[in-house]
Every structure is written in structure tokens, then in C-alpha cells.
PDB file of N, H, CA, C and O in Angstrom:
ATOM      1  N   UNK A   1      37.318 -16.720  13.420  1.00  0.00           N
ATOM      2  CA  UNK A   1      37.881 -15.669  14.247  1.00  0.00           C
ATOM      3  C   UNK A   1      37.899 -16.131  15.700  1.00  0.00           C
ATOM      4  O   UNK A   1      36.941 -16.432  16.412  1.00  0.00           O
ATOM      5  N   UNK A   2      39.152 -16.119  15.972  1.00  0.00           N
ATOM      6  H   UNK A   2      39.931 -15.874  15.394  1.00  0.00           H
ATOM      7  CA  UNK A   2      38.836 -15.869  18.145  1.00  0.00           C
ATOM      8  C   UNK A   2      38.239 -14.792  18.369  1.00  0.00           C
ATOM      9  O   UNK A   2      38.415 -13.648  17.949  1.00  0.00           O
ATOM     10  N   UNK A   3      37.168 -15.459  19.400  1.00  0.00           N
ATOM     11  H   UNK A   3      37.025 -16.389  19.741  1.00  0.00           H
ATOM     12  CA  UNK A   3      36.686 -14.556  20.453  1.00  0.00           C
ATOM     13  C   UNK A   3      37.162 -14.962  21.841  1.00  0.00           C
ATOM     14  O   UNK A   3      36.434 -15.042  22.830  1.00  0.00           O
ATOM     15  N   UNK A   4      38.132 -15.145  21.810  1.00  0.00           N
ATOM     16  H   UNK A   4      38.723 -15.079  21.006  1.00  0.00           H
ATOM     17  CA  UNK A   4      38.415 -15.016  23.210  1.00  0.00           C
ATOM     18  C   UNK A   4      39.219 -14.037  23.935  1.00  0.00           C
ATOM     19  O   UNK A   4      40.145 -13.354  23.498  1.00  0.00           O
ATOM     20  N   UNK A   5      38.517 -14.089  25.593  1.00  0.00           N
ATOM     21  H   UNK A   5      37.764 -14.644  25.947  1.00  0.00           H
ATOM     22  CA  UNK A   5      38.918 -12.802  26.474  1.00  0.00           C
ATOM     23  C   UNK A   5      40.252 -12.348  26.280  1.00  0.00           C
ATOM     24  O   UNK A   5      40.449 -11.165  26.002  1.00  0.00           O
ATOM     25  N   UNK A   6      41.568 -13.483  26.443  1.00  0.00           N
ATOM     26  H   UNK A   6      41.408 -14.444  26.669  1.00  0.00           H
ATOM     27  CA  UNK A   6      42.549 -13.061  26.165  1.00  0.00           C
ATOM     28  C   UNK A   6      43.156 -12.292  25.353  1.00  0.00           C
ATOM     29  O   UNK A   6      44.079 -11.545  25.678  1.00  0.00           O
ATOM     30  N   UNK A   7      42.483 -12.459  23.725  1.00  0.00           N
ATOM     31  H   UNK A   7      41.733 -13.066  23.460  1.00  0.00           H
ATOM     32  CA  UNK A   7      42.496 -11.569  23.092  1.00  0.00           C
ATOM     33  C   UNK A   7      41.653 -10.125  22.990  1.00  0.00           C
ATOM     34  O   UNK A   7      42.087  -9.010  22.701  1.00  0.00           O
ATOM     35  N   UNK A   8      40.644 -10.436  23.243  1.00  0.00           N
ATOM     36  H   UNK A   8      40.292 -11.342  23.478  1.00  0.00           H
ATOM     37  CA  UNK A   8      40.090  -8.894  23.779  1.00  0.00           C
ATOM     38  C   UNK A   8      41.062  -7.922  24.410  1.00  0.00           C
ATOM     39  O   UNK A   8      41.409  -6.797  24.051  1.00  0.00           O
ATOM     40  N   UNK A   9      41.453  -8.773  25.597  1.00  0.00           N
ATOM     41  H   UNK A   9      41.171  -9.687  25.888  1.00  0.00           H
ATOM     42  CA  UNK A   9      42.328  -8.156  26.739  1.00  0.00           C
ATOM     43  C   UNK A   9      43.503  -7.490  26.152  1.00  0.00           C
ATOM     44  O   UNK A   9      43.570  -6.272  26.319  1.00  0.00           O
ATOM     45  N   UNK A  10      44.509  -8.122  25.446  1.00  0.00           N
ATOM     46  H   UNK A  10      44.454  -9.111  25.311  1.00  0.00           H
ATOM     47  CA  UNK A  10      45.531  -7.890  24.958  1.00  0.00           C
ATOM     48  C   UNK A  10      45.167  -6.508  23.419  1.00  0.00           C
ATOM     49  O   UNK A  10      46.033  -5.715  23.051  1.00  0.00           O
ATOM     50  N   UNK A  11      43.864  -6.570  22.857  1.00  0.00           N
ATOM     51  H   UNK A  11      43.161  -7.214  23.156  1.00  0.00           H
ATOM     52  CA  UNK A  11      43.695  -5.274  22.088  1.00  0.00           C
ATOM     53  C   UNK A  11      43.144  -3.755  23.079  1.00  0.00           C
ATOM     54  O   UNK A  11      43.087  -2.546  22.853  1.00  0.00           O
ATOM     55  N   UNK A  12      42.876  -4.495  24.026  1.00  0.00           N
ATOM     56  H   UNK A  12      42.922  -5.477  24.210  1.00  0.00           H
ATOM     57  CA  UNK A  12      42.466  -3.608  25.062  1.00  0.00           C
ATOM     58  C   UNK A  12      43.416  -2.698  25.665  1.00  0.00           C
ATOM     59  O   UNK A  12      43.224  -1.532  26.008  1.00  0.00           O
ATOM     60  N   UNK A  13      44.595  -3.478  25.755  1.00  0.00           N
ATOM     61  H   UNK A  13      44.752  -4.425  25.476  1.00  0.00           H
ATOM     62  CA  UNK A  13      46.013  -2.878  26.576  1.00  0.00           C
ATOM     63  C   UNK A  13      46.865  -2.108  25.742  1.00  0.00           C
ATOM     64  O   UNK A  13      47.454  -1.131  26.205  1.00  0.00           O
ATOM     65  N   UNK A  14      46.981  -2.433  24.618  1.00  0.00           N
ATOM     66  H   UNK A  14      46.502  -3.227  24.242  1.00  0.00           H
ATOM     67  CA  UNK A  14      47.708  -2.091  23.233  1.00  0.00           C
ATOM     68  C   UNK A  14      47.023  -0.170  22.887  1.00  0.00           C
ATOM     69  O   UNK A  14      47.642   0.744  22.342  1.00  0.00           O
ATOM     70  N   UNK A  15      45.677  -0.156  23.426  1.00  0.00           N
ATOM     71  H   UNK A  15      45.175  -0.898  23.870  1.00  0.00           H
ATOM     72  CA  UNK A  15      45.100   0.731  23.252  1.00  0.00           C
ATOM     73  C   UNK A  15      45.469   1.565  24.565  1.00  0.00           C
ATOM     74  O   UNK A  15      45.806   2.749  24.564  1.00  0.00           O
ATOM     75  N   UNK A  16      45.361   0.844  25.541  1.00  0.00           N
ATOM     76  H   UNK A  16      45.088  -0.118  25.542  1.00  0.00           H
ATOM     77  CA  UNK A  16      45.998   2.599  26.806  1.00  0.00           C
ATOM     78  C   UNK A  16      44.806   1.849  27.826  1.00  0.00           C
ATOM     79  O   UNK A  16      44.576   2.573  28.794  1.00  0.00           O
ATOM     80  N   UNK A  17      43.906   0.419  27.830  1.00  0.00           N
ATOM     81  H   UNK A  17      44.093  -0.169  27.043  1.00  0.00           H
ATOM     82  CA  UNK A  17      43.155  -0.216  29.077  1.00  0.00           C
ATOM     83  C   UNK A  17      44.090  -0.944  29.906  1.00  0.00           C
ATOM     84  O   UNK A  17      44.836  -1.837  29.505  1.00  0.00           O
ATOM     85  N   UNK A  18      43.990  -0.446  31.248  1.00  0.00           N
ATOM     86  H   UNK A  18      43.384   0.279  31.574  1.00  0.00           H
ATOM     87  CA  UNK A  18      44.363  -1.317  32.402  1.00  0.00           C
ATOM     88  C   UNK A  18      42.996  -1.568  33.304  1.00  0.00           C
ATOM     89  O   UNK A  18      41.862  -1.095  33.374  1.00  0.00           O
ATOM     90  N   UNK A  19      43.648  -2.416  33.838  1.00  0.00           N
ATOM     91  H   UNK A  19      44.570  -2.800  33.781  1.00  0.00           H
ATOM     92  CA  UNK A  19      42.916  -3.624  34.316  1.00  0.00           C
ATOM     93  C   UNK A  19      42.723  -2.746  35.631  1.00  0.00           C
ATOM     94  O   UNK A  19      43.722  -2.042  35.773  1.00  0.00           O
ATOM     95  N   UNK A  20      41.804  -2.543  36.626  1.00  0.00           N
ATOM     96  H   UNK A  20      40.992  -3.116  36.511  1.00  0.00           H
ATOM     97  CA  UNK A  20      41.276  -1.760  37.281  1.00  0.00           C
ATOM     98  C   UNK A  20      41.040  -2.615  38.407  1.00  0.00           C
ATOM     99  O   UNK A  20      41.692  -2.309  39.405  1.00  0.00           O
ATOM    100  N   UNK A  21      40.303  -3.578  38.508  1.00  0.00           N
ATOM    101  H   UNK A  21      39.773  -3.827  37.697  1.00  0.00           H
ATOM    102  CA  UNK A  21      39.844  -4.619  39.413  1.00  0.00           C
ATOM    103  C   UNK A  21      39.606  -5.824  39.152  1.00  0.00           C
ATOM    104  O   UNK A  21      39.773  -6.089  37.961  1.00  0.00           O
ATOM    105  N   UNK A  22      39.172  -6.951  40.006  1.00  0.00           N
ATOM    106  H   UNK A  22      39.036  -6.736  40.973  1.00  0.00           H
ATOM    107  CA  UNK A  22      38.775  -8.034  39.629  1.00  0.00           C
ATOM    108  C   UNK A  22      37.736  -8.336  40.577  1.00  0.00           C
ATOM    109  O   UNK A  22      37.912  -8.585  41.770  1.00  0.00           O
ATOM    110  N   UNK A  23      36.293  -8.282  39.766  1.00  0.00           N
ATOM    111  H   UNK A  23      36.150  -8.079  38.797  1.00  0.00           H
ATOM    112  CA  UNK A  23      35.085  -8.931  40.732  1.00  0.00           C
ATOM    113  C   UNK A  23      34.278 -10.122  39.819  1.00  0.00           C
ATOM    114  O   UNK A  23      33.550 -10.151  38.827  1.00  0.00           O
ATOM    115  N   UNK A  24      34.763 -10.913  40.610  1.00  0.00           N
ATOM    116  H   UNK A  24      35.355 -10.890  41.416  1.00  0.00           H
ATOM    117  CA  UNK A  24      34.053 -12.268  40.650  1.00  0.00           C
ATOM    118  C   UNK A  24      34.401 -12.906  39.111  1.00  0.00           C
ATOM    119  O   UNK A  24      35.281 -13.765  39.164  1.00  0.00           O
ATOM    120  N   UNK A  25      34.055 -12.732  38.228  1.00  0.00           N
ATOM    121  H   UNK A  25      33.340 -12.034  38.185  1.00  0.00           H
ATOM    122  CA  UNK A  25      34.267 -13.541  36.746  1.00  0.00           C
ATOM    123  C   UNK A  25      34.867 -12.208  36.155  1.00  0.00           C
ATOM    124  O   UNK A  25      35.269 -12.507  35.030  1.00  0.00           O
ATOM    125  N   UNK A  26      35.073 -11.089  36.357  1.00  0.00           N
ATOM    126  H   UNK A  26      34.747 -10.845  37.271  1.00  0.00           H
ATOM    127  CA  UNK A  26      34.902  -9.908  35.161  1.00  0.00           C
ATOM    128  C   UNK A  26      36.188  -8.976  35.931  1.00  0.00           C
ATOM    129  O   UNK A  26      36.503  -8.511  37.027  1.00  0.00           O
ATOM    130  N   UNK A  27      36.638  -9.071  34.579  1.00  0.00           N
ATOM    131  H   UNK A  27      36.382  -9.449  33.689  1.00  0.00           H
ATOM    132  CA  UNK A  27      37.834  -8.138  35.032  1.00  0.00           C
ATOM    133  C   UNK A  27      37.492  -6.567  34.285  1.00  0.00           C
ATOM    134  O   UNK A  27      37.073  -6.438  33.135  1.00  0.00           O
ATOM    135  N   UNK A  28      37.827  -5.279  35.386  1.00  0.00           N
ATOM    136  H   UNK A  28      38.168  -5.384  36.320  1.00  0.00           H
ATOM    137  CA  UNK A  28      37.276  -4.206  34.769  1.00  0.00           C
ATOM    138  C   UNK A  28      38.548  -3.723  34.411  1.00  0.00           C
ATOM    139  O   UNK A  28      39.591  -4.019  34.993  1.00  0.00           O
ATOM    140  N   UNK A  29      38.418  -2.806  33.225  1.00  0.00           N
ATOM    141  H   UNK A  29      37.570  -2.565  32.752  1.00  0.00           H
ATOM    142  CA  UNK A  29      39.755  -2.226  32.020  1.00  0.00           C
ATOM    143  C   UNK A  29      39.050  -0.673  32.764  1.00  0.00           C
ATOM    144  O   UNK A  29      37.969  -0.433  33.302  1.00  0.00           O
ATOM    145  N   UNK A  30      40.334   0.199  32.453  1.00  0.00           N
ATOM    146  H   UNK A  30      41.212   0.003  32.016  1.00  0.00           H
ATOM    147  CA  UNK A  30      39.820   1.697  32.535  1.00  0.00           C
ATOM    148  C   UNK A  30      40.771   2.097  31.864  1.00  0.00           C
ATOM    149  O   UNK A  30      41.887   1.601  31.713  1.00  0.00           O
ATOM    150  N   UNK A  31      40.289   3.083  31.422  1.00  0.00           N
ATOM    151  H   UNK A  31      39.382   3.486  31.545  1.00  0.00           H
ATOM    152  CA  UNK A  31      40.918   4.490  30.086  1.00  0.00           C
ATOM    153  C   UNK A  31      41.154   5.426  30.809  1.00  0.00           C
ATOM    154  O   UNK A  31      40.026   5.905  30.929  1.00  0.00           O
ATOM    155  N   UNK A  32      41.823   6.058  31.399  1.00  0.00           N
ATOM    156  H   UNK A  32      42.739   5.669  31.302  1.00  0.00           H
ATOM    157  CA  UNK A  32      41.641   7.304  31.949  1.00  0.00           C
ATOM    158  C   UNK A  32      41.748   8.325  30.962  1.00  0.00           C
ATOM    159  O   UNK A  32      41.271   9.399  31.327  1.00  0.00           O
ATOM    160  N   UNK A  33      42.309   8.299  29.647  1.00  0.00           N
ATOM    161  H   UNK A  33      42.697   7.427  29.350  1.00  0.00           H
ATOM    162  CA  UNK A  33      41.818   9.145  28.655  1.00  0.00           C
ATOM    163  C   UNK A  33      40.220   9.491  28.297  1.00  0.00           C
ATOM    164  O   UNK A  33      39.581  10.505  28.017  1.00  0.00           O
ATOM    165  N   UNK A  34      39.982   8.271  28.442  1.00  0.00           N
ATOM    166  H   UNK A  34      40.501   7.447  28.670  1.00  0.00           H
ATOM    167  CA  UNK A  34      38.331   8.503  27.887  1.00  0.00           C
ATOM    168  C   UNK A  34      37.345   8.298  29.528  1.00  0.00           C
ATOM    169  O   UNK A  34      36.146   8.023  29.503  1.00  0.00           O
ATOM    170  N   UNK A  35      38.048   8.474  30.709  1.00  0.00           N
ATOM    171  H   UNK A  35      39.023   8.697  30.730  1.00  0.00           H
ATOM    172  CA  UNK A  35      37.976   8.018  31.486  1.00  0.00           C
ATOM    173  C   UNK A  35      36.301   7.232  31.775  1.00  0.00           C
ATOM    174  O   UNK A  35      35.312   7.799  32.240  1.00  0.00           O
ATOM    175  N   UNK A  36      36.412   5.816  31.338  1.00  0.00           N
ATOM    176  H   UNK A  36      37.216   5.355  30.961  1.00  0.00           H
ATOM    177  CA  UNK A  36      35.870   4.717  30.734  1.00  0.00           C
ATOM    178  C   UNK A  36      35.912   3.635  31.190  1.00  0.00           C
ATOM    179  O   UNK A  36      37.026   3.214  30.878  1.00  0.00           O
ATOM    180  N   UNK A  37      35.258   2.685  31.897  1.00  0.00           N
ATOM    181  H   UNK A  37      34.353   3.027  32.150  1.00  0.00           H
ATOM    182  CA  UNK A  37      35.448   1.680  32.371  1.00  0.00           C
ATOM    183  C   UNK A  37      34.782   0.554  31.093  1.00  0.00           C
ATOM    184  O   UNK A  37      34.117   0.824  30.093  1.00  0.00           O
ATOM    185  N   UNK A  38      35.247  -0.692  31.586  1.00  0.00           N
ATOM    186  H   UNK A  38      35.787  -0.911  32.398  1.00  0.00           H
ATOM    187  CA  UNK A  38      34.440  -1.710  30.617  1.00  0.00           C
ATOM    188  C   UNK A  38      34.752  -2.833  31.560  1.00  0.00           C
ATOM    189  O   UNK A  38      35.888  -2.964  32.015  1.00  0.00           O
ATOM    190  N   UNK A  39      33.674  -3.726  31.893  1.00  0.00           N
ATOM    191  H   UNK A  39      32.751  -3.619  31.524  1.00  0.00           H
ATOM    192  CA  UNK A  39      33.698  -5.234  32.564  1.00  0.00           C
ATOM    193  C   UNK A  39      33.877  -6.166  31.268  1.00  0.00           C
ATOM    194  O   UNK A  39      33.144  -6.176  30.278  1.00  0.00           O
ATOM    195  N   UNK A  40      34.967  -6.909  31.491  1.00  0.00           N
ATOM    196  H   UNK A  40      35.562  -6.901  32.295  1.00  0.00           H
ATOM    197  CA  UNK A  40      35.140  -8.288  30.374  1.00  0.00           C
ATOM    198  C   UNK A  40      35.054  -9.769  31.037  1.00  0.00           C
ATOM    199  O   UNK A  40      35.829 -10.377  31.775  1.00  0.00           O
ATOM    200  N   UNK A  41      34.127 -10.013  30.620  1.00  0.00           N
ATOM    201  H   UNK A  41      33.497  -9.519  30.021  1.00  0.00           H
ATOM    202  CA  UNK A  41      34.070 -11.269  31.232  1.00  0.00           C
ATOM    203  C   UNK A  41      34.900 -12.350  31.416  1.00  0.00           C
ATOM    204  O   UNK A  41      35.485 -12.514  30.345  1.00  0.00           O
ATOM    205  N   UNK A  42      35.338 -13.363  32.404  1.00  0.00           N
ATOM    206  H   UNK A  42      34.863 -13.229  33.274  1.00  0.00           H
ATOM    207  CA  UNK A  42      36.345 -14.312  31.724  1.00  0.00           C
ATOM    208  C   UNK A  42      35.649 -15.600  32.813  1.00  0.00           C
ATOM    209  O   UNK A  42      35.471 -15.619  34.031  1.00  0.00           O
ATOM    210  N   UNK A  43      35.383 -16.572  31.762  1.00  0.00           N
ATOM    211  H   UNK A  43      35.527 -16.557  30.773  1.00  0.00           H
ATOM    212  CA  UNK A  43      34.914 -17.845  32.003  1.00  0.00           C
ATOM    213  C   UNK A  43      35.777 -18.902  31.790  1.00  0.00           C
ATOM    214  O   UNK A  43      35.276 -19.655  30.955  1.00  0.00           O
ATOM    215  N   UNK A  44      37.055 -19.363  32.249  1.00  0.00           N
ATOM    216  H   UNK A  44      37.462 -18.751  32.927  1.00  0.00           H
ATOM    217  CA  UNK A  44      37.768 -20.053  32.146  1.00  0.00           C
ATOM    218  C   UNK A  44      38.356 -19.974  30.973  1.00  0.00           C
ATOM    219  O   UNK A  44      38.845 -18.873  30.719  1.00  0.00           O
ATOM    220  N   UNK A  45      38.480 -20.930  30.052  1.00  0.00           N
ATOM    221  H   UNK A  45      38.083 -21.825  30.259  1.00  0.00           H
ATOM    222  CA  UNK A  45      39.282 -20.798  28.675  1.00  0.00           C
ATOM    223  C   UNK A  45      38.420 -21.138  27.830  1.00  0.00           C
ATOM    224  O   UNK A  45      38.702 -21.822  26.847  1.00  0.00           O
ATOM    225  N   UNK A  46      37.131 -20.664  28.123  1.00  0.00           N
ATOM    226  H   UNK A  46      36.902 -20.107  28.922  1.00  0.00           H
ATOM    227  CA  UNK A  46      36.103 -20.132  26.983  1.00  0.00           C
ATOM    228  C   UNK A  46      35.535 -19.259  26.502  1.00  0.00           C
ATOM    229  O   UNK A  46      34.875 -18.440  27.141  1.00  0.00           O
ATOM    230  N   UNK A  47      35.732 -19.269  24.901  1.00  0.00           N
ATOM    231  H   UNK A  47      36.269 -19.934  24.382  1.00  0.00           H
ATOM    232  CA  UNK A  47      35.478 -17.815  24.088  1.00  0.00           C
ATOM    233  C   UNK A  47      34.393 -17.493  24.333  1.00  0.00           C
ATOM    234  O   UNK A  47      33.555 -18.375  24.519  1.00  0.00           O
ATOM    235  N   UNK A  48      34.078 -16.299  24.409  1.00  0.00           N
ATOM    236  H   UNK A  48      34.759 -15.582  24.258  1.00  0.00           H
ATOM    237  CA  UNK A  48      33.028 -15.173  24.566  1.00  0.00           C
ATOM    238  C   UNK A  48      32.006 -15.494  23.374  1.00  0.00           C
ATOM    239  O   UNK A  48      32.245 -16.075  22.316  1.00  0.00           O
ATOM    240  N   UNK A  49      31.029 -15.056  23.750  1.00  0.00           N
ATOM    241  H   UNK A  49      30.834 -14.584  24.610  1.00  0.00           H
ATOM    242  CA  UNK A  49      29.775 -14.856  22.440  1.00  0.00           C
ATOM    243  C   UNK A  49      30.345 -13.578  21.332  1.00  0.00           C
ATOM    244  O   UNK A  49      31.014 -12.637  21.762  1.00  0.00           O
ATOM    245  N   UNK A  50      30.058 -13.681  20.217  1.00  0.00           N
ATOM    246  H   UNK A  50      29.515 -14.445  19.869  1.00  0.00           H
ATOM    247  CA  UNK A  50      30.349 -13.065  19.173  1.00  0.00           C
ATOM    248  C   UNK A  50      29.735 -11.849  19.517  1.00  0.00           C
ATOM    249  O   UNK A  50      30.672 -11.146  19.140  1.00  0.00           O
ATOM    250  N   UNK A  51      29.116 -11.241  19.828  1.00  0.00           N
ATOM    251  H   UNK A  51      28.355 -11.812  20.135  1.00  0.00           H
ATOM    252  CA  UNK A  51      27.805 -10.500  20.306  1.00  0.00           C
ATOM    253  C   UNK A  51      28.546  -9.291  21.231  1.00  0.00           C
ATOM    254  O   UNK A  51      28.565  -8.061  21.188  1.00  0.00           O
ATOM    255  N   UNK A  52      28.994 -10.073  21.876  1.00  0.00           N
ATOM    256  H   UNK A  52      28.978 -11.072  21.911  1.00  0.00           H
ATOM    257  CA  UNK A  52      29.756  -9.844  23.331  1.00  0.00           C
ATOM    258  C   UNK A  52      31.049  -8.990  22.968  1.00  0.00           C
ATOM    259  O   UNK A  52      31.099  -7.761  23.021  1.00  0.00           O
ATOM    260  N   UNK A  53      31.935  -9.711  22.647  1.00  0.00           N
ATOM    261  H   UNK A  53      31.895 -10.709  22.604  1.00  0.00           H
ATOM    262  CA  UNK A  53      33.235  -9.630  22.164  1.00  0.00           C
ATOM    263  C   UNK A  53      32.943  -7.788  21.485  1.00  0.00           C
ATOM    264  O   UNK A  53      33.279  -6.700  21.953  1.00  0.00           O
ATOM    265  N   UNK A  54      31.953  -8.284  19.841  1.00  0.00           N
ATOM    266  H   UNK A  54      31.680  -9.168  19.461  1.00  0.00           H
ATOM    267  CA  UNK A  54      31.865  -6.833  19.526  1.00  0.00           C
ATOM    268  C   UNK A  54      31.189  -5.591  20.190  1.00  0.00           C
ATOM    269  O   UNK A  54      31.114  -4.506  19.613  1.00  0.00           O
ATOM    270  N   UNK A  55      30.727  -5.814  21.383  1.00  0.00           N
ATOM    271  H   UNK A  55      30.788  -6.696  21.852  1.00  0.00           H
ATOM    272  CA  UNK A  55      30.120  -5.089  21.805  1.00  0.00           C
ATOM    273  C   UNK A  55      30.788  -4.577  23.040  1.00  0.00           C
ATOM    274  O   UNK A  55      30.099  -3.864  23.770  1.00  0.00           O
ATOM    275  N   UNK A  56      32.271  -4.878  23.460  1.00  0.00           N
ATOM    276  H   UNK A  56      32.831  -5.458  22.867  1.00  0.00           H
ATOM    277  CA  UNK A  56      32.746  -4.404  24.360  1.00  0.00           C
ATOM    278  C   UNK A  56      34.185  -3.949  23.050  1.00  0.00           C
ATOM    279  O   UNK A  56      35.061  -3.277  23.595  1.00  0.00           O
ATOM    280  N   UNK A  57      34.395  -4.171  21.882  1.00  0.00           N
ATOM    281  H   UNK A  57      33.683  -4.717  21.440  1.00  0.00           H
ATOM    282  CA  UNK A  57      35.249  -3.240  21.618  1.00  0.00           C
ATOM    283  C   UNK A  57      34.544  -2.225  20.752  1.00  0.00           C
ATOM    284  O   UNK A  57      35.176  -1.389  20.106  1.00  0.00           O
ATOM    285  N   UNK A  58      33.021  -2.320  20.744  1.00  0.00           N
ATOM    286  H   UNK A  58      32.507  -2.999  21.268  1.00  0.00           H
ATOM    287  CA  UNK A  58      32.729  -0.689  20.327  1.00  0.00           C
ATOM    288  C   UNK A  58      32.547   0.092  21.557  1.00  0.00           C
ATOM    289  O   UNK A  58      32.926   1.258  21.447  1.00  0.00           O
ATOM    290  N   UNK A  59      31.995  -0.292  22.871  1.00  0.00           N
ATOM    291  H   UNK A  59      31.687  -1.240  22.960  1.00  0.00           H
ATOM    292  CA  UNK A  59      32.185   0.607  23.973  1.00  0.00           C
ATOM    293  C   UNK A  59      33.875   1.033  24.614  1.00  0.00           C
ATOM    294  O   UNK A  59      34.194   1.776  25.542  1.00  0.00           O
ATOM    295  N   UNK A  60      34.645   0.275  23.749  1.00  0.00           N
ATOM    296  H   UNK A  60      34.386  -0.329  22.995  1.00  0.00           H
ATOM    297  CA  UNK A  60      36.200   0.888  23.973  1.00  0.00           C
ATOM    298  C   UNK A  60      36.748   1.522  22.842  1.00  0.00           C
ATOM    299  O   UNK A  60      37.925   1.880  22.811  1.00  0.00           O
ATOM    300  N   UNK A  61      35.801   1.710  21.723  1.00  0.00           N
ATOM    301  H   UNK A  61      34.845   1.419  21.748  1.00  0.00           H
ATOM    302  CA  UNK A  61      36.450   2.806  20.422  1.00  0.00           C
ATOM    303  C   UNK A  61      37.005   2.220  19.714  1.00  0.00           C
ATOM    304  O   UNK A  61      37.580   2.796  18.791  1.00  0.00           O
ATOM    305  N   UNK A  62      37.065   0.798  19.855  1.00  0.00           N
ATOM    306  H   UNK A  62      36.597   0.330  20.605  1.00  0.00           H
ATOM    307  CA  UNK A  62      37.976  -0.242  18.815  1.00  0.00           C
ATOM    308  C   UNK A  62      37.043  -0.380  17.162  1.00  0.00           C
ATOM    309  O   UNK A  62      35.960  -0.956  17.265  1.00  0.00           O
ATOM    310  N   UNK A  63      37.280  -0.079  16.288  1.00  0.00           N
ATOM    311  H   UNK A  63      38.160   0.389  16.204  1.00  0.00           H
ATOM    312  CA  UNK A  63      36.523  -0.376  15.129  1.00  0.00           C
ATOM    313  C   UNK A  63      36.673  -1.498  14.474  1.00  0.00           C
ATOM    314  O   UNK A  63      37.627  -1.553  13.698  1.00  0.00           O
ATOM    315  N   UNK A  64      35.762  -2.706  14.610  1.00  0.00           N
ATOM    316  H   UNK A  64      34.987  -2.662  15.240  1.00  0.00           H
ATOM    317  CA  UNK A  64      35.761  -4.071  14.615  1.00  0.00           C
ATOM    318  C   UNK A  64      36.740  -4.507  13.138  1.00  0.00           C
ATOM    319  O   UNK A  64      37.317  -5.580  12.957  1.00  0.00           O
ATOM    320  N   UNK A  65      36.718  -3.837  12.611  1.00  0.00           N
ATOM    321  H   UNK A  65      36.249  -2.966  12.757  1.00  0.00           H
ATOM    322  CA  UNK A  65      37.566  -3.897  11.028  1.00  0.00           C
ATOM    323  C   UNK A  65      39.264  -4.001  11.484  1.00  0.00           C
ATOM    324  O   UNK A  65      40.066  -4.709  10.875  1.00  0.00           O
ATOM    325  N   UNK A  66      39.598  -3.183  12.620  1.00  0.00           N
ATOM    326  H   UNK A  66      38.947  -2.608  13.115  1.00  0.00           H
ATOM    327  CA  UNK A  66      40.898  -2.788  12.460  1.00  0.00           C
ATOM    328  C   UNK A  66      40.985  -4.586  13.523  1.00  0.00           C
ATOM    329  O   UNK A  66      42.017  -4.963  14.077  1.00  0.00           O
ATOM    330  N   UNK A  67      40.010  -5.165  13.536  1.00  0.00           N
ATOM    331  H   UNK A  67      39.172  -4.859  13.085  1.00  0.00           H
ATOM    332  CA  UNK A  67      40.920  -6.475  14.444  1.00  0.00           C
ATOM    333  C   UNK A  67      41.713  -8.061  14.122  1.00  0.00           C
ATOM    334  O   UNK A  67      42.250  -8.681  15.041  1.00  0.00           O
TER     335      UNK A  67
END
């Protein structure tokens, strides 16, 4: 499986997250439905920890099955 940000990002947007700011490595997504922030990390063009990945699309309502 990819874990990478890009793809996070792109299930993130598909869902109703925009990109809010950019501080330092971490770009923040917001919901204003769920009005919800989430920091995603992005380290150059390296995938995220497995850990990571699922743990910022259960704090965005994503159910790891549907990915």
C-alpha cells in the first residue's frame, strides 16, 4: 500500500478538506463541515509511517477499508 502524503492529500480533498495553511513541514486541511482541522505532514517524497497515515484518516472520518 502507499502511504504517501500525496495520497492522503488527494482522499482528503475528494472528501470536502482544504488546505488551510502551511507551517513549516505540515500542511493543515480544514472541514468546515465538521469544522476540523488536521496537520499532514510532508517530508519531501517520503511516505509517512503506517501509524500515521491511519491515524490522520480516522481523525478525518475516512474508514481505512474504503481506501
Amino acid at each position: 500500500m502507499d502511504y504517501s502524503p500525496k495520497r492522503l492529500i488527494n482522499l482528503l480533498k475528494e472528501r470536502g478538506w482544504e488546505l488551510q495553511r502551511i507551517k513549516g513541514s505540515h500542511h493543515i486541511y480544514f472541514n468546515e463541515e465538521l469544522n476540523r482541522t488536521i496537520p499532514v505532514p510532508i517530508h519531501g517524497n517520503r511516505d509517512m509511517a503506517k501509524g500515521t497515515f491511519y491515524t490522520i484518516l480516522k481523525q478525518a472520518g475516512i474508514d481505512r477499508n474504503e481506501v
